[in-house]
C-alpha positions, 0 to 999 in steps of 0.5 A: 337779945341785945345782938338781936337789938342791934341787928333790928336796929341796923336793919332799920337803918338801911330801910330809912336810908334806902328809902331815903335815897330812892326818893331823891335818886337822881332827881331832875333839875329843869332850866330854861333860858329865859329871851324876852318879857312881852308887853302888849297894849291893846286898843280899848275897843277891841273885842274882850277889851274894856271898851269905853271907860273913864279914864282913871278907871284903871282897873277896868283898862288894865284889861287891855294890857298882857304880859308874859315871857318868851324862853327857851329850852335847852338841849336837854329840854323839859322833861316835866309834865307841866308848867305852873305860871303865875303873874305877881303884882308888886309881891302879890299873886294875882293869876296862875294858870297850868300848862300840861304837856299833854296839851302843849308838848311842844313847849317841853321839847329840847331847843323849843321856844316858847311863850306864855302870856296872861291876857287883861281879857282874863284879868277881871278886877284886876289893877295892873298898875305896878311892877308886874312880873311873870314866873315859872314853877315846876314841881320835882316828880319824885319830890313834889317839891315846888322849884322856880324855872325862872331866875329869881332877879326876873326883871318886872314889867312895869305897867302905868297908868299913863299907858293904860290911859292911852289904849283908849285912842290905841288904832292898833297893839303896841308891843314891846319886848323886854330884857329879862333881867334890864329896866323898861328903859333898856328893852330891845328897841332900837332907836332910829335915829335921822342920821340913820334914814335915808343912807346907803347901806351894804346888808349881809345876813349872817350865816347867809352872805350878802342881800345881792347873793339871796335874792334874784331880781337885783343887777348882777352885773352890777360893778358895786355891791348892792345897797338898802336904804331905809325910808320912813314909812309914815310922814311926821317924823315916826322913824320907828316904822320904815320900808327898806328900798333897794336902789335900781335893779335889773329892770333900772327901778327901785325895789322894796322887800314884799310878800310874794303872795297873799297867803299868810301861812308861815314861813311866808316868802319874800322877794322884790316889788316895784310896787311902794305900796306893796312893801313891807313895813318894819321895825328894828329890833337890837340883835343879840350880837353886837352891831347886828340888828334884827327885822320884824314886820309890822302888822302881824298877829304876833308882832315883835316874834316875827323876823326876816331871815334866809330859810336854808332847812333844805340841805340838798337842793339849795335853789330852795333857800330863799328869804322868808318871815318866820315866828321864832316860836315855831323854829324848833330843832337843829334844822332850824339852826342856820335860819335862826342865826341869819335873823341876825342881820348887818347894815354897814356903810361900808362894803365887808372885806371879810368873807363870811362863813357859811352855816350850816345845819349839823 
């Protein structure tokens, strides 16, 4: 009797264990990295928007503020069946929302990168003012235990009521893009400075080669490498929008970077234009390299996530490369790699005597 104790015992043992390991095999741990925390103030009279208010009704103008979180996935992607967001105010939960991957599986693929906003449209009696952090959940498949995608020292977005304030005379959004893990202070806005404007500059494109060796139209019998000058869009002093001009050509006239058509479907070509008012306006944003810098243009839907860089997806026929504007959400898979690494772009005072390595796409 006592042998058949143990053996049952033992028996039981087994079954808890295997049981036990059955449930935790090989669990998966997601990642992502996580690029930029997206502030956006919106006009108070847009459609949605909180419209005409008091001006310390701070509730009722937080509905023009979004926040989010721009990330990336890695190569091994995210192999998840959803997304839990969820936006905190100080240490309070204020909205959640799933994203599944039956409904956005672009969001899961390796490489993908992507964006999840909470619109102040959607925030009814919702105060915004305060450190505002967006966080990312997943729950584990064969647990269901609850883990944290982004890092737990996320960085908060810090709403005011200064700024709330001033959607009531915003004609257009503001849209600002903080480091995950800096203050508001040190977010990727590069400042231009006076000094900066009006200077001749030689522009390479990494990955890519020299501005004179992408695009046609400039004069290349030219003895000097050609060079950019940035111009302030906007009379007054606002250096923080500009065109970049292109001294002569091989027509003897400036030029300035344009669209090449009117369709905006991305990625959207862009070439030369005599025409000034044709020009496309920027903005500078910091690279992830050092000295680099990186173009947005202004204006657009999704500003602040679209830049210009050389498209060189094409590996057979390189007569099809060719700058254009992409939005980087859309830029998924290896095809996409030397395209992402010619966003990064520098402005020298002095000609490169180095030769530059070309990418690519393998």
């Amino acid at each position: 009797m006592i042998l058949i104790l143990i053996m049952c015992c033992c028996l039981l043992s087994i079954v808890i264990a295997g049981a036990y390991f059955y449930k935790n095999r090989g669990e998966f741990t997601a990642e992502i990295t996580p690029m930029n925390l997206i502030e956006t103030y919106n006009p108070a009279e847009a459609s949605g928007r909180s419209g005409a208010v008091n001006v310390d009704d701070y509730t009722a103008l937080s509905k023009n503020v979004d926040v989010g979180i721009k990330f990336e996935n890695t190569e091994d992607g995210l192999d998840l069946d959803e997304i839990i967001a969820r936006r905190y105010i100080g240490d309070e939960k204020k909205q959640e929302k799933t994203i599944k991957k039956t409904d956005e599986p672009k969001m899961f693929k390796k490489n993908a990168v992507s964006k999840i906003v909470f619109s102040g449209i959607d925030s009814e009696g919702i105060n915004a003012v305060g450190d505002n952090k967006v966080r990312l959940f997943y729950k584990q498949k064969l647990t269901g235990v609850e883990m944290e995608l982004t890092p737990k020292d996320i960085a908060a977005i810090p709403v005011t009521e200064e700024e709330l304030t001033e959607t009531l005379g915003l004609q257009e959004k503001k849209v600002t893009l903080l480091e995950p893990t800096l203050s508001k202070d040190d977010d990727k806005k590069a400042e231009i400075t006076s000094e900066f404007l009006n200077k001749g500059y030689y522009m390479f494109f990494d990955g890519a080669g020299k501005i004179e060796d992408l695009v046609t139209g400039l004069d290349a019998d030219a003895d000097a490498a050609t060079k950019v000058t940035i111009i302030p869009a906007t009379q007054g002093g606002d250096n923080s929008k500009f065109k970049i001009k292109i001294k002569g050509g091989d027509s003897g006239n400036d030029k300035f970077f344009a669209y090449t058509d009117t369709d905006v479907t991305l990625p959207r070509e862009v070439g030369l234009s005599e025409d000034s008012t044709k020009s496309i306006v920027w903005e500078l944003l910091e690279s992830s390299k050092p000295d680099y810098i990186r173009l947005s243009p202004t204006g657009t839907n999704d500003e602040g996530e679209e830049f210009l860089m050389y498209d060189m997806r094409d590996k057979v026929d390189s007569s099809n490369h060719k700058l254009v504007v992409e939005n980087i959400v859309n830029m998924t898979g290896l095809e996409y790699k030397c395209n992402y690494q010619s966003m990064d772009i520098l402005l020298s005072e002095y000609e490169s005597s180095s030769t530059f390595t070309p990418c690519v796409n393998e």
